[in-house]
C-alpha positions in Angstrom: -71.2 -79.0 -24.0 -70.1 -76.4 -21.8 -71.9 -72.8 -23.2 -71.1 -69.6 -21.9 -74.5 -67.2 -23.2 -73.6 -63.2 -22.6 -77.0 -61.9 -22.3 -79.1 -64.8 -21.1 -81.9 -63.0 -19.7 -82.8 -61.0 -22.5 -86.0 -62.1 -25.2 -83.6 -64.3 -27.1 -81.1 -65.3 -25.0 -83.7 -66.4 -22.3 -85.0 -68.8 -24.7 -81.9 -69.9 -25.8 -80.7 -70.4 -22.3 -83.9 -72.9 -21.5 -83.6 -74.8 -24.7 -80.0 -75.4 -24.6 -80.8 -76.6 -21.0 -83.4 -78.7 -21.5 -80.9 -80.7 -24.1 -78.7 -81.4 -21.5 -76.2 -78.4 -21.8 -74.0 -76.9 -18.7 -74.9 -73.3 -19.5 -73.4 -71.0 -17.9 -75.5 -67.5 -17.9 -73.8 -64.1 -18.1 -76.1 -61.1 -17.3 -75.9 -57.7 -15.9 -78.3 -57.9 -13.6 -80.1 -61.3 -12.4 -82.7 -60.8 -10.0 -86.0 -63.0 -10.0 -85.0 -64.2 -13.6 -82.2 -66.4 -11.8 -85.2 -68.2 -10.4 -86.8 -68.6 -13.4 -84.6 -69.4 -15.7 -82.5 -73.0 -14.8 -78.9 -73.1 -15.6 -76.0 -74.1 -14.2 -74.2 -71.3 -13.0 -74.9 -67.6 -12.9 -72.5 -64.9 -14.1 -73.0 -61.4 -12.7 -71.1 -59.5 -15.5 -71.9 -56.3 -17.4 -70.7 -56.9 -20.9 -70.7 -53.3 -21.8 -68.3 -52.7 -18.9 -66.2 -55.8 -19.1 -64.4 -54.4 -22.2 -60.8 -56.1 -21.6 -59.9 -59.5 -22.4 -58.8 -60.3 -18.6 -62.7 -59.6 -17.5 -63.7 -62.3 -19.6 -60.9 -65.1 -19.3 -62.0 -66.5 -15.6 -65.2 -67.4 -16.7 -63.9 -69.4 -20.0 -62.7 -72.1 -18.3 -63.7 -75.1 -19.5 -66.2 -73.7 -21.8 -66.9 -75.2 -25.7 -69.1 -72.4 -26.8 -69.7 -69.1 -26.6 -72.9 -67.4 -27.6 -73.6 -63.6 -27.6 -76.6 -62.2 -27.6 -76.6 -58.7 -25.9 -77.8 -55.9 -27.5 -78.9 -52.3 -26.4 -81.1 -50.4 -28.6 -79.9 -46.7 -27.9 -77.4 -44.8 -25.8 -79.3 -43.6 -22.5 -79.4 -44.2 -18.8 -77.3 -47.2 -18.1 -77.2 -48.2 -21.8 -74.1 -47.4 -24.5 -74.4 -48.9 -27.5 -70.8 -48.8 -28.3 -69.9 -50.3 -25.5 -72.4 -52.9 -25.7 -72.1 -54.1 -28.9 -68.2 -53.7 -29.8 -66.0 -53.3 -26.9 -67.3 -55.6 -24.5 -67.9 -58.3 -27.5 -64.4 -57.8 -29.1 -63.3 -58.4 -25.2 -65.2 -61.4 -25.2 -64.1 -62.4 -28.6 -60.5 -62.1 -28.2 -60.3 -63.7 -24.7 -62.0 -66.7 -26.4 -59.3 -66.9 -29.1 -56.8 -66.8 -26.6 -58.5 -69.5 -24.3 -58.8 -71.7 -27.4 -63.1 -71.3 -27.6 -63.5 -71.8 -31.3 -67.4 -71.9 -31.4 -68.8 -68.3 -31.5 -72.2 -67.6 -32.3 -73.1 -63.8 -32.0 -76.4 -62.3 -32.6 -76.3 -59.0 -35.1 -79.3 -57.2 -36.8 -80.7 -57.6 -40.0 -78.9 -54.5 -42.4 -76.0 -54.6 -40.2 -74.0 -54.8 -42.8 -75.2 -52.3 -44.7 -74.8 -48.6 -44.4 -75.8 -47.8 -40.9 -78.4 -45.4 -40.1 -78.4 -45.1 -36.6 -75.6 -45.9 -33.9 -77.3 -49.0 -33.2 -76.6 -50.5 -36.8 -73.4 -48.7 -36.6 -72.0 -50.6 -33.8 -73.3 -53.6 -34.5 -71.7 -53.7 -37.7 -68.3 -52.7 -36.3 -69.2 -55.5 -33.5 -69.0 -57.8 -36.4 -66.0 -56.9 -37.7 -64.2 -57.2 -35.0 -65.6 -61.6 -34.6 -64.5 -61.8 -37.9 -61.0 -60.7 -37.6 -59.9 -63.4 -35.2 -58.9 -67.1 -35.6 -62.3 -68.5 -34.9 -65.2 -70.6 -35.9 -67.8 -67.9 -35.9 -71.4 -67.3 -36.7 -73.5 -64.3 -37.4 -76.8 -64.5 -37.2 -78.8 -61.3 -38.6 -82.5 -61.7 -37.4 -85.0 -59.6 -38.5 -88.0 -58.6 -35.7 -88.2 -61.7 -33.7 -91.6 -62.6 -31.8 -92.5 -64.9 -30.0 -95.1 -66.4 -27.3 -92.9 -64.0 -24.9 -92.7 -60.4 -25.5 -90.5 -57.5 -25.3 -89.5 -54.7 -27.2 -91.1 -54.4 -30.6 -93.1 -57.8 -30.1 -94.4 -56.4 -26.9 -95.0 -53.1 -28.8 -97.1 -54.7 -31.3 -99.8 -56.1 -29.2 -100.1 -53.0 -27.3 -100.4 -50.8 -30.7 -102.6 -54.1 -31.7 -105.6 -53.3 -28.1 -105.7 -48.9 -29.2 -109.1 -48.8 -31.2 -107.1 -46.5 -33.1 -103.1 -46.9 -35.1 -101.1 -43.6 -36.0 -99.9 -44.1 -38.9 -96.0 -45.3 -39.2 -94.7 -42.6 -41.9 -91.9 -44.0 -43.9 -91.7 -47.2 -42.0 -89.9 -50.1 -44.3 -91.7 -53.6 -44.7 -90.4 -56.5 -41.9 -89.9 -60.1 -42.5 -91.5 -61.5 -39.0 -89.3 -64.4 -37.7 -90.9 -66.2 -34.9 -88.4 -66.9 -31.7 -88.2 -71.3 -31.6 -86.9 -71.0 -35.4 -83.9 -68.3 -34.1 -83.4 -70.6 -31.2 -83.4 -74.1 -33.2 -80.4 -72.3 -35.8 -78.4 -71.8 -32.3 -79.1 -75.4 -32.1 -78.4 -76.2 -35.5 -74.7 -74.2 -35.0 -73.5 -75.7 -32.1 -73.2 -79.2 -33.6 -69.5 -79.6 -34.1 -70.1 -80.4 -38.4 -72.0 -77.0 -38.9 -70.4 -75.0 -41.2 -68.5 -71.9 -39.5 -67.2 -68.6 -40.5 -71.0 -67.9 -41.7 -73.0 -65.1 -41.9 -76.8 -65.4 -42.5 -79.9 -63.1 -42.5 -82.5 -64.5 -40.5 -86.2 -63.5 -42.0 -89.5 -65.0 -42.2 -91.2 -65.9 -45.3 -93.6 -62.6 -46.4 -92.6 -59.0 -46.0 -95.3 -57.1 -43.9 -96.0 -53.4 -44.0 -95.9 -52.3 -39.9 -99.8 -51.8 -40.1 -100.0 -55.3 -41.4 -97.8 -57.0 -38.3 -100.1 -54.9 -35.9 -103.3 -56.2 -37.9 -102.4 -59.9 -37.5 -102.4 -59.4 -33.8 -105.3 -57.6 -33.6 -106.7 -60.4 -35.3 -104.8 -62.8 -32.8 -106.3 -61.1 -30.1 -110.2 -61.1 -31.2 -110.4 -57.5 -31.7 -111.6 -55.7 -34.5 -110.0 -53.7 -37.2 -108.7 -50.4 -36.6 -108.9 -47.1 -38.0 -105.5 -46.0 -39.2 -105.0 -42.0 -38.2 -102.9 -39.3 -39.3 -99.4 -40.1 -38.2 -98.6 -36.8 -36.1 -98.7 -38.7 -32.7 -95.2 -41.0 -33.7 -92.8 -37.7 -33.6 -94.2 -37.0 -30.2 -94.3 -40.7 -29.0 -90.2 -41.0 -29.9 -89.4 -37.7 -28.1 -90.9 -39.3 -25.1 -89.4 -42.0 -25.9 -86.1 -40.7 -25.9 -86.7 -38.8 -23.2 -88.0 -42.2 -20.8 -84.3 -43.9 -22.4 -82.0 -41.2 -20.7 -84.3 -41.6 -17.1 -83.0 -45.6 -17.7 -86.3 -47.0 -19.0 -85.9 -49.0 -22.3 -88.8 -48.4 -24.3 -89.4 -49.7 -27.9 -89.9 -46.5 -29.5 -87.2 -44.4 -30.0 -85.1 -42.2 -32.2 -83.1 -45.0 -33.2 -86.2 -47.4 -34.0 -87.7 -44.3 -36.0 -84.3 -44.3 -37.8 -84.2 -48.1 -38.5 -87.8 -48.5 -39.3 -87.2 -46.4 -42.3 -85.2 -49.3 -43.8 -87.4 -52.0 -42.0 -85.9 -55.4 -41.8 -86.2 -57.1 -44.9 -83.3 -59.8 -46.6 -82.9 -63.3 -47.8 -83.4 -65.7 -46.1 -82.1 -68.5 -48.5 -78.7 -69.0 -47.3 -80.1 -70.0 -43.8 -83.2 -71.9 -45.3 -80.8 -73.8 -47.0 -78.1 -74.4 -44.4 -80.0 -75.1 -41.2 -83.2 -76.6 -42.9 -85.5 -74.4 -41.4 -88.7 -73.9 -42.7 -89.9 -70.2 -41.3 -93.6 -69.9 -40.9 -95.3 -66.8 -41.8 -96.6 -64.6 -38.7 -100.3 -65.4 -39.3 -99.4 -69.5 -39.4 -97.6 -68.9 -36.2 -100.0 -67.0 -34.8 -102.6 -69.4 -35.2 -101.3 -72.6 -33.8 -101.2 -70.9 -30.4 -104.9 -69.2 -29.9 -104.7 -65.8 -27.5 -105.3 -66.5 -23.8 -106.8 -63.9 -22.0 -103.9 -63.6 -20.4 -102.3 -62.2 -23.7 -105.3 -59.7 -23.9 -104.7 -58.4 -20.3 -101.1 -57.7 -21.1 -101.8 -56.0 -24.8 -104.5 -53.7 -22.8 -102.1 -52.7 -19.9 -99.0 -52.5 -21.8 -99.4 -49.1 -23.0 -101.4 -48.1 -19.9 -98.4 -49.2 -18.1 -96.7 -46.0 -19.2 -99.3 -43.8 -18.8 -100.2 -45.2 -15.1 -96.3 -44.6 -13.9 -96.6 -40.8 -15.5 -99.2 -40.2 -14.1 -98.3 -41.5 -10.4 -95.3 -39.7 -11.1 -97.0 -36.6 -11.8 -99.0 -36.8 -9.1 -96.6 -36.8 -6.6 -95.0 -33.6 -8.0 -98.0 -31.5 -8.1 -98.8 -32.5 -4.6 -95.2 -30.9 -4.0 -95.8 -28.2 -5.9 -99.4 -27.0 -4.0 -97.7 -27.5 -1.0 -95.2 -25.1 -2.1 -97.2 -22.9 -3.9 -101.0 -22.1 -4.2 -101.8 -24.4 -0.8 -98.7 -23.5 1.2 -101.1 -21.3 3.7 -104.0 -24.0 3.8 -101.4 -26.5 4.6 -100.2 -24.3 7.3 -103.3 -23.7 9.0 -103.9 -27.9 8.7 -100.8 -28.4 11.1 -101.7 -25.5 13.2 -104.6 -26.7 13.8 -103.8 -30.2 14.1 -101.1 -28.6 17.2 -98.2 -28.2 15.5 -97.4 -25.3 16.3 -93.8 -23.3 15.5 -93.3 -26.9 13.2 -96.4 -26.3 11.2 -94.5 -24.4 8.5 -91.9 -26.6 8.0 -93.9 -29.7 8.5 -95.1 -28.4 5.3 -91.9 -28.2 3.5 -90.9 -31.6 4.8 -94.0 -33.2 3.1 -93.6 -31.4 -0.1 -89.7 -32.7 -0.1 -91.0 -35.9 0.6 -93.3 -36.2 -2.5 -90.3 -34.6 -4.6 -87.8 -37.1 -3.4 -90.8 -40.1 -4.4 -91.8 -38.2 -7.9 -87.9 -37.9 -8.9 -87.8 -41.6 -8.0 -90.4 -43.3 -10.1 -89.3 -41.5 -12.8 -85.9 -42.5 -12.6 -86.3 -46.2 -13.7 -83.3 -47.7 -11.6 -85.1 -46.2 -8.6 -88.8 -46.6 -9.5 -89.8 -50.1 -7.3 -88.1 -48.1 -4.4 -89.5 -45.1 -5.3 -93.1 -47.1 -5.1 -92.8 -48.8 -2.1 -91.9 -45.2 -0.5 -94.9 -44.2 -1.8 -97.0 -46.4 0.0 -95.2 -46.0 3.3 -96.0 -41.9 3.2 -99.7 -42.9 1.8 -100.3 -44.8 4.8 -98.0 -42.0 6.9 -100.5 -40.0 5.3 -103.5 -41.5 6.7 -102.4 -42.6 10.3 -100.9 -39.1 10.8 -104.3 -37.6 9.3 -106.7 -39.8 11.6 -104.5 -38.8 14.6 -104.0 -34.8 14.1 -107.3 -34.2 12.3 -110.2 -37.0 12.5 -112.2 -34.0 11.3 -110.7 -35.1 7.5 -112.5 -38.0 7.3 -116.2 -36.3 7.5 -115.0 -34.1 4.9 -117.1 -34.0 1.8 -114.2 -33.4 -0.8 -113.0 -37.0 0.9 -108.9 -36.1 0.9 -108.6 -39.4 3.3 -111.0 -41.0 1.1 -108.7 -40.2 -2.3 -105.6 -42.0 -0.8 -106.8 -45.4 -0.8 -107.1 -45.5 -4.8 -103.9 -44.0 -4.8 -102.3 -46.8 -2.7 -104.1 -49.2 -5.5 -102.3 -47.5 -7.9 -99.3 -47.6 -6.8 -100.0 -51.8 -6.2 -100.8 -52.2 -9.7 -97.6 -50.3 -11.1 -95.6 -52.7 -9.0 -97.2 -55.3 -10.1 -96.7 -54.8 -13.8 -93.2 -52.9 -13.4 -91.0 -55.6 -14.5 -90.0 -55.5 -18.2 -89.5 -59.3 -19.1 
C-alpha cells in the first residue's frame, strides 16, 4: 500500500512511519519540518508540508496521488510560538480529509485524545473534538483512535516528562490530577496495523487505554523504579502553578514543553476510558506499565537522559541569562571599567562604543537562545564571540590572563556549556 502519514516525525507517527516501512509499505512522510529526522527515519518520499497551514483542499490533493491510506497523526498541545491548535487539529485535517474524499482515499485513520469527545476543557480537547467531527462527516472509511498517555522506549512530551520528574530526589505534588491508563507505543502502532487491512471494520471510534488506572505519582514511581532509583518524598504541590507559568511562558518563545496550562487543565480529568471495544476488535492485549517496563531493563543511557532532561531547561536559562547580565554590566554598573579595559587596551575615541557594541552583541545572542526557533543559531554565535572574546583579550590585554579573578579563565567553561546545550537541544 501506498500511505500518506501527516505528522510522521512526531512520538507516534515516527514509529508508525518505521513499522509500516519495515512491512513493506511506500510511505510517504508529511512533516513541517524534516531536518536530521529525514535521515533517520527511512521512507519513501518526504513531504515538506505544514498541516496547520495547509488548510484548503487544493494544498493537499498533489500529494494524494496514488495513495490507499491516509493516516493523521499531528497534534499540538497549546497555542504558542509557531503552534495553533485550531489550525492544527481542525482546519488543516478537515483539508486533508476532504481532499481525500474527493481523490477517492477511503482509508482514514486519525489520531484524537482520550475524552475528546467529551466536554472539553481546554482548547486542545476542544479542537480535537471538532477535528473529529469534521472525519466523520464525509463519505469515508474512517477511524478514530483515542489514546490515552502513550510511552514508549522513545520519549517525548509527557513520557519524556515522567522520567525526568522520575531522577528529582523530590515530586511536587500533582493537585487534582486525574488517574491515567498508560498505553505503551508498539500496541498504538500494531492497531494502525490492525486498521489498514482492507476487512477491518471502519467508521470506528475506540479509546485506546492500558489495563490499570495509575494515579500521576504512581506512573512517575514505576520509572523511578525502572531506573534504579529510590523512592521519593512527595512535597507540597506549590512548585506546579509556577512550573506551568513558565511553561506557558517557554510555549509562546516556540519551545514545546510538556507542562502547561493546557496539560494542568487536562490532567484534572486524566485519561481514563474503556478499553474493551479496541481489546475486542484488534485483539490486543495491553500490558500494564510495570510489565512493559520490565521486559526492557534501563540502560544507562535512559538514566543519563532522565538526569539531564530537566537540567536541560535549567542549563539554556541559565546560558541565556548569562548572556543578558553580561549586557546589562556593560551597560550599567561596569560601563566605566569596561571603558578604561579598551582604553587601555588602545582603543582610544572607540573605547566607549566598543563597549556598547559588546553589550548589543550579548543582547542579540541572549534574545536568541531564548527564542527556540533561533536558539542552535543563537549557540553557535555564542561560541564565535567566546572565542572573539578570548583572541581579542590575549591580543589587547595579555595582562587578563595573570589575573586572579581568572575572567579569561571563566570563558572556557562557558564555551563547554554552550557544547553541552547543543548537544542535548534537539527535542526527539
Amino acid at each position: 500500500m501506498r500511505i500518506l502519514i501527516a505528522g510522521a516525525t512526531g512520538f507516534i507517527g515516527s514509529a508508525v512511519s518505521a513499522r509500516l516501512k519495515a512491512e513493506g509499505h511506500e510511505v510517504w512522510a508529511v512533516a513541517r519540518r524534516t531536518g536530521p529526522m529525514a535521515r533517520r527515519l527511512l521512507v519513501d518520499r518526504w513531504i515538506p508540508l505544514d498541516v496547520g497551514r495547509a488548510t484548503t483542499p487544493e494544498a493537499w490533493r498533489p500529494h494524494l496521488e496514488g495513495v490507499d491510506a491516509v493516516i493523521n497523526c499531528v497534534g499540538a498541545l497549546q497555542d504558542g510560538g509557531a503552534d495553533s491548535t485550531k489550525a492544527v487539529h481542525l482546519e488543516g485535517p478537515a483539508a486533508l480529509f476532504a481532499a481525500c474524499e474527493a481523490a477517492g482515499v477511503r482509508r482514514v485513520i486519525h489520531f484524537s485524545a482520550m475524552g475528546a469527545d467529551k466536554a472539553g476543557l481546554s482548547a486542545f480537547s476542544d479542537t480535537k473534538r471538532q477535528g473529529e467531527e469534521a472525519l466523520t462527516r464525509l463519505d469515508l472509511d474512517w477511524v478514530i483512535l483515542r489514546p490515552s498517555v502513550v510511552v514508549g522506549r522513545s520519549a517525548y512530551g509527557g513520557s519524556a516528562l515522567f522520567r525526568g520528574l522520575a531522577a528529582l530526589p523530590f515530586l511536587p505534588r500533582a493537585e487534582k490530577a486525574g488517574q491515567l491508563q498508560i498505553v505503551q507505543l508498539d500496541e498504538v502502532v500494531e492497531t494502525v496495523v490492525f486498521f489498514l487491512n482492507s476487512k477491518a471494520p471502519a467508521n470506528v471510534a475506540l479509546e485506546i487505554a492500558g489495563p490499570e488506572r495509575l494515579s500521576f505519582e504512581e506512573v512517575v514511581a514505576a520509572y523511578r523504579r525502572w531506573l534504579g532509583y529510590p523512592p521519593a518524598k512527595i512535597v507540597a504541590g506549590w512548585a506546579t502553578g509556577l512550573m506551568y507559568r513558565l511553561g506557558d511562558l517557554a510555549g509562546a518563545l516556540g519551545w514545546r514543553p510538556p507542562i502547561r496550562s493546557n496539560a494542568r487543565r487536562e490532567m484534572v480529568r486524566g485519561a481514563v476510558g474503556d478499553n474493551s471495544d479496541w481489546v475486542k476488535l484488534t485483539g490486543i492485549r495491553p500490558r500494564s506499565l510495570s510489565a512493559a517496563l520490565a521486559a526492557e531493563p534501563a540502560s544507562v543511557q535512559e538514566r543519563w537522559f532522565s538526569r539531564l532532561y530537566l537540567l536541560k531547561a535549567l542549563a539554556l536559562a541559565t546560558f541565556a541569562a548569562f548572556w543578558l547580565m553580561t549586557a546589562v554590566v556593560s551597560i550599567g554598573p561596569g560601563f566605566g571599567r569596561g571603558k578604561a579595559l579598551m582604553l587601555e587596551g588602545g582603543a582610544g575615541p572607540l573605547a566607549g562604543p566598543s563597549v556598547w557594541a559588546g553589550a548589543l552583541a550579548d543582547l542579540v545572542v541572549f534574545a536568541g537562545i531564548a527564542y527556540r526557533p533561533t536558539t542552535r543559531l543563537a549557540l553557535w554565535a555564542a561560541i564565535g564571540l567566546s572565542v572573539f572574546y578570548i583572541v581579542a583579550g590575549s591580543l589587547l590585554l595579555p595582562r587578563l590572563w595573570a589575573d586572579p579573578l581568572g575572567p579569561m579563565m571563566k570563558v572556557w567553561p562557558i564555551l563547554a556549556l554552550n557544547l553541552v546545550c547543543l548537544a542535548i537541544l534537539d527535542d526527539r
